[in-house]
N, C-alpha and C positions, 0 to 999 in steps of 0.2 A: 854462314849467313846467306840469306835467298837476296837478292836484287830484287830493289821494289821499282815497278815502273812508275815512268814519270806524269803519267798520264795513264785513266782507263778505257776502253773501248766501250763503255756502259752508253753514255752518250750520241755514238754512232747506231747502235743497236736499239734505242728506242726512238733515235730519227728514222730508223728503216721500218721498225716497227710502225710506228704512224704515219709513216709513207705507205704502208703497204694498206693499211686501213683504210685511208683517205682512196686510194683508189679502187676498192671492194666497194666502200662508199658511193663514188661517181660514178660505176659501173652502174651496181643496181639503181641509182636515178634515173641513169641511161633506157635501161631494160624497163622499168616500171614504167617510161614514158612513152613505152609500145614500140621498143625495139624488136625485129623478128628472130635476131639471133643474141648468140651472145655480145657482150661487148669486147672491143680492143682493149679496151684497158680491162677490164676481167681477165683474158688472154695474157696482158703483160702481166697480171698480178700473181695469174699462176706459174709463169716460166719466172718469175722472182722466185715463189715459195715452194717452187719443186713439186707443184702439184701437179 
């Protein structure tokens, strides 16, 4: 018999997931408001997602 956890990770992982949205989101409001470079939060959103 496998051990079942008491609890899943699922919940964490679509908090970050729409954490990471939300701020790709307010990035480009940022930038489309005639920012000249990129945004900080763009920057954070990429060293989140490894990009």
């Amino acid at each position: 018999g496998r051990q079942v956890r008491r609890w899943e990770p699922e919940p964490f992982r679509w908090l970050g997931v729409r954490a990471m949205y939300g701020l790709y989101r307010a990035a480009d409001r940022r930038e489309d408001a005639g920012l000249a470079q990129p945004s900080r939060l763009a920057r954070l959103g990429d060293a989140l997602t490894g990009r």
